[in-house]
N, C-alpha and C positions, 0 to 999 in steps of 0.2 A: 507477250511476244518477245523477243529475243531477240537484240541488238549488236553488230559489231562495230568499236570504236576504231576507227585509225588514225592513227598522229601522222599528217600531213609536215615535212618538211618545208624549208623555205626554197630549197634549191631546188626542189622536183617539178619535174617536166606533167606535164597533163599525161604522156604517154604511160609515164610511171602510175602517176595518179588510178586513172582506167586499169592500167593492171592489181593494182591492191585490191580495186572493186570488184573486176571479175575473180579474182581469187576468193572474194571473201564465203563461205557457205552461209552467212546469214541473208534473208530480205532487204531487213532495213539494214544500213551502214552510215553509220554518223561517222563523218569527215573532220575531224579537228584539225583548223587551219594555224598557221603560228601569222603574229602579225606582218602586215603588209606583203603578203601571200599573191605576190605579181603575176602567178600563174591564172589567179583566180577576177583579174581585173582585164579580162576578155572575155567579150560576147560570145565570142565565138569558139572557147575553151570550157564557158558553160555549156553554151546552144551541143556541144562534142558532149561532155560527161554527162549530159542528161541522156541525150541518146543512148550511149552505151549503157547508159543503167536500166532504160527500158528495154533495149535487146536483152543483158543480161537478167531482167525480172526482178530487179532491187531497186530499192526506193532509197535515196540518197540526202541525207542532213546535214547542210552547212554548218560546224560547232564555230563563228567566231561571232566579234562584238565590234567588228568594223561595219562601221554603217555606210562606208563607199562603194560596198560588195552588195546591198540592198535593194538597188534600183536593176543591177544586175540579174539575181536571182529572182526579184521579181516579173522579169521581161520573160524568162523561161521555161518561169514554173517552178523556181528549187526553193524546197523546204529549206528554212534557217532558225538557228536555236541558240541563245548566248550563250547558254552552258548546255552540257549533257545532260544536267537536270530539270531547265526549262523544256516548257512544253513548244514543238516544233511549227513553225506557220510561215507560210508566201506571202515575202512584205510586198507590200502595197507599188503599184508602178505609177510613175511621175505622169502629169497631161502631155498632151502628143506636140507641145511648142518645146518640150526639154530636148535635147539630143541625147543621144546616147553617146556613150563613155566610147572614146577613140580609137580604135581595133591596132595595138601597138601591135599584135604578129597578125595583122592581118595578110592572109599567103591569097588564097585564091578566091575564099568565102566572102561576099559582100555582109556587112553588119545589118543587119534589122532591126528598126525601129520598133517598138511595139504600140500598136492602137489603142485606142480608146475599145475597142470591142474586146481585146486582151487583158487589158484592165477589168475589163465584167468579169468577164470570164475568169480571170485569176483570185478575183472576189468573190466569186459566186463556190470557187474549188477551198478557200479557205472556211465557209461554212459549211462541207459536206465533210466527214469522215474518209478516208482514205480507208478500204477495205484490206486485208490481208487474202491473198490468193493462193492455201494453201493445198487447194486443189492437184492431182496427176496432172491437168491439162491447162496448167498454168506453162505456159510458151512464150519467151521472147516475141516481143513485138516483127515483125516482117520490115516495118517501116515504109507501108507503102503508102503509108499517107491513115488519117483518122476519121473513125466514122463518128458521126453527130453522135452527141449527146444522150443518153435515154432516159431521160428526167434527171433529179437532182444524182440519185443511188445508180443510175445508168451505167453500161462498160463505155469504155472512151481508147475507139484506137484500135484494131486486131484483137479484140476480143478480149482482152487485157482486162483484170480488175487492180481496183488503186490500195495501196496499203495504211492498215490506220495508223496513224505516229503514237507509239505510247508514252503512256505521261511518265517520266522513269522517277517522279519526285513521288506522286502516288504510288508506283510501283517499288518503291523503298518506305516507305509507309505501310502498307499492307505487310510486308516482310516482318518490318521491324515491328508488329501486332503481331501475326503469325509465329516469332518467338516467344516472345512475353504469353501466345497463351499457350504455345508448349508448352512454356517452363511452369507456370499457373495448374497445367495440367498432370505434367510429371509430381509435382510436390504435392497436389489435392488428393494423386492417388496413393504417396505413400501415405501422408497421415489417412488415409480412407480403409486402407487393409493393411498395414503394418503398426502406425503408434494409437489411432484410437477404439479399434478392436479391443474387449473387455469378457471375460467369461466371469458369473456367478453362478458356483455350483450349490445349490444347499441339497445336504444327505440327512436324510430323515434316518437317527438309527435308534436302536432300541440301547436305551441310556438311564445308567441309575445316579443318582445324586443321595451322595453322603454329608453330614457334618464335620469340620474340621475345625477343634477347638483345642488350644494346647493354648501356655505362657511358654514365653519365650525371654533372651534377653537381647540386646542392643545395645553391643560397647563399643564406642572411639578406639579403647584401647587394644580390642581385637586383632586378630591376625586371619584368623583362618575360621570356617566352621565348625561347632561342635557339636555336630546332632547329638552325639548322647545328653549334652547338658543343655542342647538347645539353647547355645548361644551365637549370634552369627557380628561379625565386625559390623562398626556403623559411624555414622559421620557425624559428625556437630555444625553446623551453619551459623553464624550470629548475621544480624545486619543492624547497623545504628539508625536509628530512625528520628529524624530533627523534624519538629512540628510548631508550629503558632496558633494560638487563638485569640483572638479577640471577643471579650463579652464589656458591657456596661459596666458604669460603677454604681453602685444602687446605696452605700454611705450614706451618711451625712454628717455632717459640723459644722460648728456654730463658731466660727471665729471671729464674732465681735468682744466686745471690753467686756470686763468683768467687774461686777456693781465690787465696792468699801464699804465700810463704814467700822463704828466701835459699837465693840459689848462692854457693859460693865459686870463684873462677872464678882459672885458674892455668896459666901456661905458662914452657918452661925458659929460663934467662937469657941465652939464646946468641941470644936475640931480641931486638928491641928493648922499653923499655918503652911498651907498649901502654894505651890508656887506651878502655876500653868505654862508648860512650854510652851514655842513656836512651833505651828505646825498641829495644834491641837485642835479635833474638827467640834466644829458645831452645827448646829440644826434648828430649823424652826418652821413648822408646817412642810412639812417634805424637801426645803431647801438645805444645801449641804455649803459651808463657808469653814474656813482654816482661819485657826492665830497667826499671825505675819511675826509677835513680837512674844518674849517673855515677860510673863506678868506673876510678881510677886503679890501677895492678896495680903492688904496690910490692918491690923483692926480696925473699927470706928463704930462710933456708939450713935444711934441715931430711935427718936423717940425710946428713951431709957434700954437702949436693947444694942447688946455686942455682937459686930459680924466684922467678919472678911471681908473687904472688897479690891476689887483692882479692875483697872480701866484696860483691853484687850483690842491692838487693832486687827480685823479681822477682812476678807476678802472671799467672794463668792467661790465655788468651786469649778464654776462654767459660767462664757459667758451668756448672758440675756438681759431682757428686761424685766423678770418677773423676777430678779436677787433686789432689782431697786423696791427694797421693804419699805412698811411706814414704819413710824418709832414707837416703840411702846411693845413690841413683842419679845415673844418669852420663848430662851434658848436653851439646848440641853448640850451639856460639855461631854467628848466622851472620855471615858474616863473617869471621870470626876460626878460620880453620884450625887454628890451633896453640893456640885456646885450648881450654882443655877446664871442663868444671863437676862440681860436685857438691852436695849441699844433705845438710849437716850434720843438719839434724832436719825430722821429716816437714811438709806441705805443709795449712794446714788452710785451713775457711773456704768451701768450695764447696758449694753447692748447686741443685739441680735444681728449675726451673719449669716446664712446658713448655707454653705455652699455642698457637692457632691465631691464623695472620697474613695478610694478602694478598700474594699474589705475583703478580711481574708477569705470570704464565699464567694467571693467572687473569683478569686484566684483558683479555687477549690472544683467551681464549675467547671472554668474555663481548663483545666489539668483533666478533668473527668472527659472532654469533650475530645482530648487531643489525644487520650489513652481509651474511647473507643474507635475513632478511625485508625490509631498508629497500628493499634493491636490486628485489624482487619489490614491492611497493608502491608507489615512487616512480614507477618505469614505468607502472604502470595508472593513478596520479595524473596525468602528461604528457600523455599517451595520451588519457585520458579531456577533457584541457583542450585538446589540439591539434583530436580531435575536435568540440568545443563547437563550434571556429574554422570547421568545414568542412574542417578539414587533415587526409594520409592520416599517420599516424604509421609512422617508420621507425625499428622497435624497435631495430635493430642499430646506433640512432646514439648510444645512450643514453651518459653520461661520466656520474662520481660524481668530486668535487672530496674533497680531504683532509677527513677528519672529525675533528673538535671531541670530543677525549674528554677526560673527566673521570672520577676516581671518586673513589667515596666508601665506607669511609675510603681512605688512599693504600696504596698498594706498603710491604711493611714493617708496618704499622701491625696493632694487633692486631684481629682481629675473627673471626664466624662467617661472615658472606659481606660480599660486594660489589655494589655497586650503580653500575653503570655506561653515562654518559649520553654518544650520538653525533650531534653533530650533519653531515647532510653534505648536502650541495647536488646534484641529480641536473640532467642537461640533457640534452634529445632534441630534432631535430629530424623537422619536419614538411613536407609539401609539400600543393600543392591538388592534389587526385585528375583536374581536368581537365586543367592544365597536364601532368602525367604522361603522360596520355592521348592528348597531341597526341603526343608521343613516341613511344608505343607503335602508333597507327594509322601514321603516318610508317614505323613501320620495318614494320608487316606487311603495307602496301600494297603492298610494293615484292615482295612473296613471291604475292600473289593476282592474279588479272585482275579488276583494277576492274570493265570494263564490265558484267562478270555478278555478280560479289560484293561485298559488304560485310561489314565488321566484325559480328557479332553478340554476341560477347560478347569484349572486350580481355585477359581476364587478370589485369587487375590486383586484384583481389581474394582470388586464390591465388597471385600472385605472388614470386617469393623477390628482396628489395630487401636487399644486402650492402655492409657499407663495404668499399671497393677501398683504402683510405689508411689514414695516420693519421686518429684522429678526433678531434676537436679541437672545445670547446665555442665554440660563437656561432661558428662560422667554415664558410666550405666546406669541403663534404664529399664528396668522391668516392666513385659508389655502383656497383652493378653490376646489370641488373635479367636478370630470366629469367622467363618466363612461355609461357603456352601459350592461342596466340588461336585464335577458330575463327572463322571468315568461313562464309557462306551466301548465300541468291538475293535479291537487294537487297527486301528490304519494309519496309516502314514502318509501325512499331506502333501510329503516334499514327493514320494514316490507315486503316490496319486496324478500330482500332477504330471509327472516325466509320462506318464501312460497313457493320460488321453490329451496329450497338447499334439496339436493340429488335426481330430480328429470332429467326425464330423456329429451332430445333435445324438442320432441312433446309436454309434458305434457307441458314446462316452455311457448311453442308458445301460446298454448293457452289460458295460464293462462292471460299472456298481453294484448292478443288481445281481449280479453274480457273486457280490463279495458277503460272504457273512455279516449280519447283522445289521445291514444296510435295508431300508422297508421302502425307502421312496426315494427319487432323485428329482428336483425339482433345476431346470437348466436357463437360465437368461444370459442374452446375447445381446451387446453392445457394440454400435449404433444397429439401427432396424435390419440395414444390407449386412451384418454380419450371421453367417450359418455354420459356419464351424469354430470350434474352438483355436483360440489365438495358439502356436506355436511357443510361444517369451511364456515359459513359469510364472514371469514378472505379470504379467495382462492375469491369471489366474486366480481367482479367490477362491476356497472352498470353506464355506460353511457348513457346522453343525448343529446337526436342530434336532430334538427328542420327540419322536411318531407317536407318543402315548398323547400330549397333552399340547402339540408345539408350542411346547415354551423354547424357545430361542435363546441359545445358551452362549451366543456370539464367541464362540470358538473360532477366529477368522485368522486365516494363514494366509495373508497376500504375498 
């Protein structure tokens, strides 16, 4: 229902007042009072604007939040609301020992008191609805006084019915839903028949497939295409690739002491005298010891018999406990054929340590481990940067430069594992997918009849591109290509679609099957509620598929 608000002055007379109301063409009239509103603190300037509101058939709302005006409007009947937005009600009237509020223009009307039976009765009208009378024979009250009651929903008064107060807080709630699913609604329907609308056309046509095998070349240095020599311009990519690995040390050494002792070292006189350096090894049951000192081997005659001899200090060659010999064993000099040893008293001083060290297999592994993930990584690094460029990447071009290894600790050294860093340089070259292209249509042209066919789908995409050379970074590269093109009835994708976008399922069947070389048209429509084709070229796929065998040659032109 539909309200008129009036902003009540403080200087207006009731006379004023009553005329706003009768002017206004709404029902209900909420009255906005400004404070201390002196017009409205007489019984009998209420007991006046109620009247007149029922002769004029409107139903009248105190807007203020003075609560001295409360006992007032309750004595008479008037609806009161603190705000425009509160829900409207007849406050409650005081017991019948309170006086009423002092009739300051009191002219000729005596003030009324209100009852206890007015008090019900004004309680009894704040839980019934107030009806709207929107009826032709809705009429000013006569005022000749009121008839009883007709139950709670009863007319009360000259046939009068009461008006409902609306909730104008609800009634801004429901509005302010009522946009939101407009808007909700406006936007479900364009994404519903403008952006997610989708047409997939597949053309069944009669379609031959040729071989397409030539060498070709792939330079950096390029400029331009050269079908006669089939060579087309091409790119080089490198990326540095730093990696770690960590493997065990799987070593071993022994750094405890190393057993001493002396040889006496002796050979017969019919030789010359011999003099043994330092540094000269010896042996004695698989043990390996060195001369520490220079020994001259000087004669001596022992049991009527002339020999050499000289005393050698002598030390293990690693340490252990198995260099500590007994005495009395028998040594071979190298070198020295004719000389022979022996060690007068046992061998002491050796001892066993035996801790974990890095070897060079280990370093070896751990290099092999970081050059087969680098080598798988570097490639989709290239690849992925050649692609950036628009270039088609030719994985089998790919070089790895010497890698930069370090480790830590070194070969030798002691430890529980290794940690080992590669650096290595990866390079591929790239080519643009059109220039390729030219090469590829060139050679399968020569295998179809123009006049009726075309390329539909070149190959190059499942193509097998091989280096035919050495490969060699930043430099030409000779390639070998093999692919498998299919040719069909020359159509034209881009014009296809201008011809059936925004037509309906039939129209588009026919339009194809009309067309040479075309055997079947297969049409899916995206989502369910869509029946004709999208209008946007963009929403259009046409697919090519071959009627002999469907094999699906994904020729797609979105």
């Amino acid at each position: 229902m539909n309200k008129d608000t009036i902003y009540i002055d403080v200087d207006d007379e009731i006379t004023g007042i009553i005329d706003k109301l009768q002017n206004s063409n709404q029902k209900v009239v909420a009255l906005v009072l400004p404070k201390r509103a002196s017009v409205f603190q007489s019984i009998v300037n209420m007991k006046l604007l109620k009247r007149k509101a029922e002769e004029a058939g409107k139903h009248v709302v105190l807007v203020t939040s003075e609560a001295s005006l409360m006992p007032l409007a309750g004595a008479v009947g008037m609806h009161m609301a603190k705000t425009a937005q509160s829900k409207p009600e007849i406050p409650s009237i005081p017991g019948d020992d309170e006086s009423d509020h002092a009739d300051e223009d009191n002219d000729d009307e005596p003030v009324e008191k209100p009852t206890r039976a007015a008090a019900v009765h004004a309680a009894a009208d704040e839980e019934t609805p107030i009806q709207v009378d929107n009826s032709a024979d809705d009429t000013p009250s006569s005022g000749k006084g009121k008839k009883g009651k007709k139950g709670k929903g009863g007319k009360e008064g000259g046939g009068k019915k009461k008006f409902k107060i609306p909730n104008f807080e609800q009634f801004r709630t429901r509005l302010i839903l009522g946009v939101v699913a407009l808007v909700v609604l406006i936007v479900g329907a364009v994404l519903a028949f403008f952006v997610m609308p989708k047409a997939t056309i597949t053309l069944k046509t009669d379609t031959q497939t040729v071989d397409s095998n030539f060498g070709f070349a792939a330079d950096p240095a390029a400029q331009e295409v050269d079908s006669e020599r089939k060579v087309i311009p091409a790119k080089s990519e490198e990326y540095r690739k730093t990696d770690t690995e960590k493997v065990p040390a799987t070593g071993q050494k022994d750094l405890g002491a190393k057993a001493v002792g002396q040889v006496v070292l002796s050979t017969s006189c019919s030789s010359s005298v011999p003099t043994v350096a330092a540094g000269t090894g010896l042996s004695s049951n698989s043990l390996s010891f060195t001369t520490t000192n220079d020994v001259t081997l000087a004669p001596t005659v022992a049991n009527g018999q002339c020999r050499f001899q000289g005393t050698a200090d002598v030390a293990a060659n690693s340490p252990g406990e198995q260099f500590n010999i007994a005495s009395g064993q028998n040594f071979t000099v190298s070198g020295y054929s004719s000389v022979s040893g022996s060690n007068p008293a046992v061998f002491a001083g050796g001892t066993s340590k035996i801790v974990k060290i890095v070897r060079q297999e280990d370093v070896d592994l751990a290099r092999q481990r970081i050059n087969d993930r680098s080598a798988s990584d570097g490639a989709k690094e290239i690849e992925q940067k050649l692609e950036e460029g628009d270039y088609l990447p030719l994985p089998d071009t790919i070089t790895s430069g010497n890698a930069t290894v370090t480790s830590t600790p070194n070969v030798s050294d002691e430890a529980g594992e290794v940690t080992v860093t590669a650096t290595t340089v990866y390079t591929m070259i790239g080519v643009k997918k059109d220039d390729l292209k030219k090469l590829v249509e060139e050679d399968a042209k020569s295998k179809i009849d123009t006049s009726k066919q075309q390329i539909q789908d070149n190959g190059i995409d499942d193509a097998t591109i091989k280096v035919s050379g050495d490969k060699k970074p930043n430099a030409r590269t000779e390639l070998s290509f093999q692919a498998t093109v299919t040719a069909g009835p020359q159509l034209d994708a881009d014009s296809l679609k201008k011809e059936i976008a925004g037509k309906k399922r039939g129209e588009v069947q026919e339009i194809f099957k009309q067309r040479p070389g075309i055997q079947d048209v297969d049409i899916h429509y995206s989502p369910f509620w869509v029946t004709s084709t999208p209008k946007k070229m963009s929403k259009i796929t046409i697919e090519f598929e071959k009627s002999n065998n469907n094999a699906n040659q994904d020729n797609k032109n979105p």
